[in-house]
C-alpha angles and dihedrals in degrees: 000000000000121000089238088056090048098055087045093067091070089091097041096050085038085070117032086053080054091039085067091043093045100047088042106039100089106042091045095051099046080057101046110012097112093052089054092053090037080063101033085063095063098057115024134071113275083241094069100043087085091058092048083047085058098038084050102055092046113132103216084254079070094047100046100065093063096045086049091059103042082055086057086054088051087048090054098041103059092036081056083048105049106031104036095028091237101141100175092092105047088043097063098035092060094045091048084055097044087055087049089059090050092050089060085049088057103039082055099052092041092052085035087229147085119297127190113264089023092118101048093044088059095036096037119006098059090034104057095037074057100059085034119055096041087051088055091044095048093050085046090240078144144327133254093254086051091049092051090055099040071050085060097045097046084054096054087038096052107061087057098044094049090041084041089052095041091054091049097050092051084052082046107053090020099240 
């Protein structure tokens, strides 16, 4: 497989792993939101605990606008990637993607039980940050060091842009 079929995966993988969330999110949380928060609670600032309450009472109409633009940000990223050779984008944003399947790992294993978007993470998500991430560093698209910082990047990136998107859905479907 090419390297520019590879990046443009991204997309694809993007989506059938939020396929799985999205499918999944509503009737999982009507079932166990109040033992998330119940466990959020205990962890995060007071401050944030309005935005969970909101994320929480999200129908799947809600959650799917922001899913439906970070998708469109996929979509940029590896066209950015691919057809001008600027990689810094892409780089963070799918490392942004391949923690957030780690963060469905680790929800699961901290509520002991499924989670939405637990399957694809481990069936798509790893695997395809695994394929990934070696190809980049043996073309010399960038080093490990590098990936650990566009890593970084994609981390700090990630909490405005999803609390960026959410607030736009809500504006969106006016709820």
């Amino acid at each position: 497989m090419s390297t520019p079929t590879l990046i443009w995966l991204f997309p694809i993988a993007f989506m059938l792993h939020d396929f799985e969330e999205l499918i999944g999110f509503e009737p999982w949380l009507k079932r166990h939101a109040p033992e998330v928060r119940a466990k959020l609670q205990k962890v995060l600032p007071a401050a944030l605990l309005p935005r969970v309450d909101s994320v929480l009472a999200k129908s799947t109409v809600q959650f799917a606008v922001p899913i439906a633009l970070i998708f469109l940000l996929t979509v940029i990223a590896s066209f950015v990637a691919v057809e001008l050779h600027s990689y810094g984008f892409f780089l963070a944003a799918s490392a942004a993607y391949v923690l957030h399947g780690l963060m469905h790992i680790g929800q699961a294993i901290t509520l002991r039980r499924y989670v939405p978007a637990l399957a694809t993470s481990l069936l798509i998500v790893l695997p395809y940050g695994a394929l990934l991430y070696p190809r980049l560093v043996a073309e010399g698209i960038v080093t490990w060091p590098g990936l650990l910082l566009y890593g970084l990047i994609g981390v700090v990136a990630i909490l405005p842009i999803i609390l960026g998107v959410h607030w736009l859905g809500e504006k969106l479907t006016g709820k």
